[in-house]
C-alpha positions in Angstrom: 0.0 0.0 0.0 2.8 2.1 1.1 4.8 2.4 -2.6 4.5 4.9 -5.2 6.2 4.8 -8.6 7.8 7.3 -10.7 5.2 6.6 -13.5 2.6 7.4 -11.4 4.4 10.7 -10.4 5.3 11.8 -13.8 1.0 11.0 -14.4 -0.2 13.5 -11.7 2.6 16.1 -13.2 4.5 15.6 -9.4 7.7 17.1 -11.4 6.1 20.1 -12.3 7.6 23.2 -10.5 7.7 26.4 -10.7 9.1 29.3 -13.6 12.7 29.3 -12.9 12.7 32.9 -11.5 10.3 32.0 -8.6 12.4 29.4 -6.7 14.1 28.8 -3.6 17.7 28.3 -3.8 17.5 25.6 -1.1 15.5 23.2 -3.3 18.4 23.2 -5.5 19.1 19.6 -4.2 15.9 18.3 -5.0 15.7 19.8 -8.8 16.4 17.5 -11.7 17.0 20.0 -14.2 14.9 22.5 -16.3 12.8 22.8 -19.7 11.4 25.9 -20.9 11.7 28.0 -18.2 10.2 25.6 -15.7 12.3 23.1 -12.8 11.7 19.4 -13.3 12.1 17.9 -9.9 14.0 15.0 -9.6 11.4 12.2 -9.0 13.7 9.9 -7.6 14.0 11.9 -4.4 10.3 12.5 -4.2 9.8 8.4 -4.4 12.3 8.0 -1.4 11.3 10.9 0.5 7.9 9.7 0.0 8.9 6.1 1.1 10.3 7.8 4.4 7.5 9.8 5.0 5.0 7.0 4.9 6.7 4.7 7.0 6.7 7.4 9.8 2.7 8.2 9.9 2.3 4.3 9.2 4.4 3.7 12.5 3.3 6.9 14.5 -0.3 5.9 14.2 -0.1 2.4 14.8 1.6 4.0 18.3 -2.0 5.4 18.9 -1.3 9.3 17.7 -2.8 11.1 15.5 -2.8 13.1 12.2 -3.5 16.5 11.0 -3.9 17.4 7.8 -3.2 21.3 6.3 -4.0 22.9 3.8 -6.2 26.5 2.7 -5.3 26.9 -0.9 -8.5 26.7 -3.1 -7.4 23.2 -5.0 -6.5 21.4 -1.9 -9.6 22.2 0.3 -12.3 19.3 -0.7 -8.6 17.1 -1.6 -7.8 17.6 2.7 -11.2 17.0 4.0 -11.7 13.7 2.1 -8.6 12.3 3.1 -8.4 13.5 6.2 -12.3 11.9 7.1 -11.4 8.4 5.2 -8.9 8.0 7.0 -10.2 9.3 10.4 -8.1 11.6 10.5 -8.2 15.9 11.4 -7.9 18.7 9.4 -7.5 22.3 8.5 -8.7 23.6 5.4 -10.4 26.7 5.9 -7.7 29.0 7.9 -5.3 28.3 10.0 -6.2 30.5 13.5 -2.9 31.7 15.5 -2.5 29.2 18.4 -4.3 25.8 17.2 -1.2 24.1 18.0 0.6 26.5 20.6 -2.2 27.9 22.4 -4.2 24.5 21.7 -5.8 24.5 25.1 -8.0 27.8 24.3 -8.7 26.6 21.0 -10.3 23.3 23.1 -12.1 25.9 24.6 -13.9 27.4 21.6 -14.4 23.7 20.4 -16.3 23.3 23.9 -18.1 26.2 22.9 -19.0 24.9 19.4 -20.1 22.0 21.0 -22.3 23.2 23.6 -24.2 25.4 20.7 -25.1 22.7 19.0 -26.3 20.7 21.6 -28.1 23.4 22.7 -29.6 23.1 19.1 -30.5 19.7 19.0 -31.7 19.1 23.4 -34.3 21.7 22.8 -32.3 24.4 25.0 -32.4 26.7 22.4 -36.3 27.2 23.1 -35.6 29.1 26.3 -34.1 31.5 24.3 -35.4 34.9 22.9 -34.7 34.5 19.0 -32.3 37.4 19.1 -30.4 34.8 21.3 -31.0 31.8 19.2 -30.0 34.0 16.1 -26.5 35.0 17.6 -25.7 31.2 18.9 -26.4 30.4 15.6 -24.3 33.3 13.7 -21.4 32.2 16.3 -21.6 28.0 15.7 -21.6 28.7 11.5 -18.4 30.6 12.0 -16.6 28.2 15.1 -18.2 25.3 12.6 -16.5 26.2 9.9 -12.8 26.7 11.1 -13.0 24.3 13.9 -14.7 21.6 12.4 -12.1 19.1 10.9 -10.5 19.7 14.4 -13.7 18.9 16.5 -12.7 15.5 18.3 -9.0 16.4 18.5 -8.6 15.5 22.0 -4.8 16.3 22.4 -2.1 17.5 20.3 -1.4 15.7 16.8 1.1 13.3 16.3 2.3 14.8 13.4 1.5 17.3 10.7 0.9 16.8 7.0 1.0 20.5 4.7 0.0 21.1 1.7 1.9 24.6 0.9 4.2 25.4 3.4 4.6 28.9 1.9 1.1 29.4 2.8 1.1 27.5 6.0 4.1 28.8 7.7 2.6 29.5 10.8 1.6 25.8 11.4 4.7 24.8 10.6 6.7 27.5 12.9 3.9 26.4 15.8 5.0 22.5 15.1 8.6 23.3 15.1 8.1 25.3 18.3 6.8 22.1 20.0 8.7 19.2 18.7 5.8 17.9 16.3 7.2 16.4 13.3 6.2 17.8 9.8 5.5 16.5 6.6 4.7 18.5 3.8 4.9 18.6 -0.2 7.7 21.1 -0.9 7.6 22.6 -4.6 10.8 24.5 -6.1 9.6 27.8 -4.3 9.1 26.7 -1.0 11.8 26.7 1.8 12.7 22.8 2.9 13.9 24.5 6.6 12.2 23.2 9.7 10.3 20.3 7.5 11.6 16.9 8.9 10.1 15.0 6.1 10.3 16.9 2.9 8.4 15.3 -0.3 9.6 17.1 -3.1 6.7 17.7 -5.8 4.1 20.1 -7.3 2.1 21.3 -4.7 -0.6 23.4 -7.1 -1.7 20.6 -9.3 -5.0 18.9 -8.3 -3.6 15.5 -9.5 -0.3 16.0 -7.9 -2.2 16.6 -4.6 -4.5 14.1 -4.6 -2.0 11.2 -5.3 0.1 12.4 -2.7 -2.2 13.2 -0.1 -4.2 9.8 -0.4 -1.6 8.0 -0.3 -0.4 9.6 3.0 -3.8 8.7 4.5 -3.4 5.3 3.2 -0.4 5.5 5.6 -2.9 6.6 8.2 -5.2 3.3 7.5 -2.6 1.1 7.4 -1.7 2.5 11.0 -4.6 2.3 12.5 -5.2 -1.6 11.5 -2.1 -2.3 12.5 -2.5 -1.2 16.0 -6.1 -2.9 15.8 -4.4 -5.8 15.2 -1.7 -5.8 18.0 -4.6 -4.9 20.6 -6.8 -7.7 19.5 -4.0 -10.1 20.1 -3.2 -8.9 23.0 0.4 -8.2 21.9 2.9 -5.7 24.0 2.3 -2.2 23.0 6.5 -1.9 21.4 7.2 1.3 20.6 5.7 4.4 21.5 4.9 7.6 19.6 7.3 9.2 21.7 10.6 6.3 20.8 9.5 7.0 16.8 10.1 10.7 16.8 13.5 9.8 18.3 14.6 7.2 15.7 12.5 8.4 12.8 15.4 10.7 11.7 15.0 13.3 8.9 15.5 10.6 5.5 19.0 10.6 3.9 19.8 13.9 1.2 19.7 11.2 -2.4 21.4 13.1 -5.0 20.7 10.3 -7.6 18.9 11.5 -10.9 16.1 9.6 -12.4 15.9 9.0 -16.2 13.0 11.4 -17.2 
């Protein structure tokens, strides 16, 4: 479940990047070459890096953490949510609010809120109220709803992160850094590499690109999760924790090897 192929890279357009006068110089390693004014990434890396990144949310959830998935870009949104709910999973996709991960105990608060106001909806509380009252419960749930939604049943601090657009999602990736939580993210030719501890060079604007990439991650998550099913329905030792994996789950090996395009 785990591999990917360079065919089925080159398909999605993964070695797409960006004109060659919007890049960052760090990705240098990670470029294969360039045609008409646009960087080929080298597709080789993105297999390897891939491999490396699966293995770790593979082995992180089967340790009983979690996931959360990132992304606000227009093409990515409906992508996120999908995977991110097949696989049982959380996400992001509207904004990212300052403090989901470093302030995450007030954001629990506001998710207490959220959920109190729709209970309130559904026990037949709300019938106490005047309707000016029921109108601005309502006006405040759509709008907690809709950026704390994918977040809703996150009980505790994520496991790890997945981005999609670290350009755009800076601030979750300085908050994860700022706490220890490994992050994984797709890094195109104009993105900065710094502070992501598993890097999976690719085209992070195509809709095929992110979708291949992204489902295959929460494949990872699925494959996790059965795994630790298994091990607790045989009443097998628990092994590693979440805790051992970010120790030994090292930033992957720099491969400077060039595929055959």
């Amino acid at each position: 479940m785990g591999m990917i192929t360079i065919k089925e890279l080159l398909e999605a357009g993964v070695h797409f990047g960006h004109q060659t006068n919007r890049w960052n110089p760090k990705m240098k390693r990670f470029i294969f070459g360039e045609r008409n004014g646009i960087y080929i990434i080298d597709l080789q890396q993105s297999v390897q890096r891939f491999e490396a990144a699966y293995a770790f949310v593979r082995d992180i959830v089967s340790a009983g953490e979690s996931v959360l998935f990132v992304g606000t870009k227009r093409q990515a949104v409906d992508i996120l949510e999908e995977e991110a709910k097949r696989s049982r999973m959380f996400f992001v996709n509207k904004r990212w609010l300052g403090g989901m991960l470093t302030n995450f105990q007030t954001i629990r608060k506001s998710i207490e809120k959220l959920k109190k106001f729709e209970a309130a909806l559904t026990d037949g509380t709300h019938q106490r109220l005047t309707k000016k009252e029921v109108g601005q419960m309502e006006k405040e749930r759509v709008k907690l709803e809709k950026y704390l939604s994918g977040i809703k049943n996150l009980n505790s601090l994520p496991g790890c992160i997945f981005v999609l657009d670290t350009r755009i999602e800076r601030i979750a990736v300085q908050e994860a850094n700022r706490l220890g939580i490994p992050v994984l993210a797709i890094i195109d030719t104009n993105c900065d590499p710094d502070g992501i501890d598993y890097p999976i060079p690719g085209n992070d604007d195509a809709i095929r690109s992110i979708k291949l990439i992204t489902s295959r991650i929460a494949d990872a998550c699925i494959e996790g999760a059965h795994l630790r099913a298994q091990r607790e329905d045989g009443g097998k030792p628990e092994g590693t924790t979440a805790a051992d994996l970010r120790q030994s789950h090292a930033a992957p090996i720099g491969v400077e090897s060039i595929p055959t395009l």
